[in-house]
C-alpha positions, 0 to 999 in steps of 0.5 A, a space after each residue: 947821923 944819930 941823935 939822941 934830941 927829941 926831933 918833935 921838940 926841936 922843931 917845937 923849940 925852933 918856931 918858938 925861937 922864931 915867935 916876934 924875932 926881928 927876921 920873922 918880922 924882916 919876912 913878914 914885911 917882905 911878903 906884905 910888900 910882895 902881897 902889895 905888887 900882886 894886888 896891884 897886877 891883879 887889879 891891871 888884870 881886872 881892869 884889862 879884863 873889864 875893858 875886854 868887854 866894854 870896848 864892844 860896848 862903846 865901839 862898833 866891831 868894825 871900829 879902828 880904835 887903838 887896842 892899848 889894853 892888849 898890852 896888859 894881857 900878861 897880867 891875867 896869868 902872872 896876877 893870880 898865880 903870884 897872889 897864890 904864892 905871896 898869900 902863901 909866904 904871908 900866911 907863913 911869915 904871920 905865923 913864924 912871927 905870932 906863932 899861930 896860924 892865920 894870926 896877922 898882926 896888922 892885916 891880912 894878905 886879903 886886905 893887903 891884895 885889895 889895897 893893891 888892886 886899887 892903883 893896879 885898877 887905875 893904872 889899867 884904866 889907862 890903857 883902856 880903849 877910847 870910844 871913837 864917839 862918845 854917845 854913839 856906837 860908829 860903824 865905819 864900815 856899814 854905817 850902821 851907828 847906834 846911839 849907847 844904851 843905858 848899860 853902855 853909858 854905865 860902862 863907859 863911866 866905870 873910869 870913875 866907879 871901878 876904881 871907887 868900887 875897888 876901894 870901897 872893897 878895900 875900905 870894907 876889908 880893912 875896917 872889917 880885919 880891924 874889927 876882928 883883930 879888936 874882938 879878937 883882943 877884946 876875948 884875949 882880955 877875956 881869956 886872962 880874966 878866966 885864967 884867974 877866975 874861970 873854972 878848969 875841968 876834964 873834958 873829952 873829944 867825942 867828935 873831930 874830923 880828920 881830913 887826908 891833907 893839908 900840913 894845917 887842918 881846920 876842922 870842927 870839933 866837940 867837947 864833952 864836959 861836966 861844969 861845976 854842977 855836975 851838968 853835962 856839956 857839949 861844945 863844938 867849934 872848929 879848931 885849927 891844929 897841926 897834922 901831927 899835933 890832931 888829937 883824936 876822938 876819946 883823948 883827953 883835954 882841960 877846958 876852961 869855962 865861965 862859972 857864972 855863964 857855963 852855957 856861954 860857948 865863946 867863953 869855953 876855951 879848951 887846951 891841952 892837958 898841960 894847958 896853963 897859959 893864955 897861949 896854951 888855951 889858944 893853941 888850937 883855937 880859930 
């Protein structure tokens, strides 16, 4: 079938289509919520697999103490490859919704996987093996009992402290994404200060990667440009760009700087030569 559309600009036009359209956001919120059930399998997962070892520590191997974990051995197979996939479709989501890569905007597939992982670590708890004495490794058979050490006693109480570590995690993770999507907004302010006071100049690519794969590259990259004056500048910082949308050494780019602190890397910002916008300075920004 022959068309006369440029295919590169109708791709372009479609994603922006997509940019805060109700069924990116529809999607979004979909893989949130599958995000949400593979931290909860992974957290079953740890707690089977922390089990697997405390058991031989506050029982004897010779104990007949009912192994109710061992139900939960699926989930160290299903937790991990459906987080993979559900990170993945997250990731996607975000950036039909925002149209930028690894832009969430709330919280990221990590913090979301965490939050799970905490009822998942309590549900697993519940199938952990009880000891047959509490203090004391019985052996049945031989009668050679061992009173628990300190460790023992420190694994026989992760009952307690697991699920609280795993929260704690969490805790971090989200106070840690808020702070960044605050700061991240903070240079967005930044950034429209500088459309209307900051100084735009020609610089040049002197040095970029390319990496073999990956449709999304995140590699680092320098600028040379001269300031207002006259005085040559480099900047380097890594940069997140499209497979076919990679500019490569020599290539030409518009960069916006502060006049009144040119030397300040974090408020450079480089774009296309077309660049006019905010977004447009943005477009390859990490």
């Amino acid at each position: 079938i022959m068309s006369t559309v440029d295919p590169v600009r109708r791709v372009k036009e479609r994603q922006a289509s997509r940019v805060g359209s109700s069924r990116a956001a529809i999607w979004l919120l979909l893989s949130a919520i599958v995000t949400l059930a593979a931290g909860v399998i992974c957290g079953m997962a740890v707690a089977w697999m922390f089990d697997l070892n405390r058991e031989h520590m506050i029982n004897s191997i010779f104990a007949d103490a009912p192994e109710l974990s061992m139900s939960l051995g699926w989930t160290t197979a299903v937790g991990p490859i459906l987080a993979v996939a559900a990170g993945g479709m997250m990731t996607a989501a975000a950036k039909a919704y925002t149209g930028h890569l690894f832009d969430f905007p709330v919280v990221g597939p990590v913090t979301i996987g965490l939050i799970g992982a905490v009822p998942g670590v309590m549900i697993g708890i519940r199938y952990w093996t009880p000891p047959m004495t509490v203090g004391v490794r019985t052996d049945p058979v031989f009668g050679d009992d061992e009173v628990w050490s300190q460790i023992d006693w420190i694994a026989y109480h992760a009952t307690t402290w697991l699920p609280l570590l795993t929260a704690l995690l969490a805790l971090v993770s989200l106070v840690s994404g808020i702070h960044a999507r605050r700061r991240k907004a903070s240079r967005r302010r930044d950034l429209d200060r500088l459309l209307v006071e900051g100084h735009r100049v020609v610089g040049d690519i002197t040095d970029i990667s390319t990496p073999s794969e990956g449709s999304a590259i995140l590699t680092p990259w320098t600028v040379h440009f001269l300031d207002r004056s006259l005085t040559d500048r480099w900047v380097t910082s890594h940069g997140r760009f499209e497979r076919n949308d990679i500019p490569k050494v020599g290539d030409l780019v518009s960069v916006l700087y502060d006049p009144m602190a040119p030397g300040d890397k974090h408020r450079i910002y480089i774009g296309g030569m077309e660049a006019v916008t905010a977004d447009d300075f943005l477009r390859w920004r990490l």
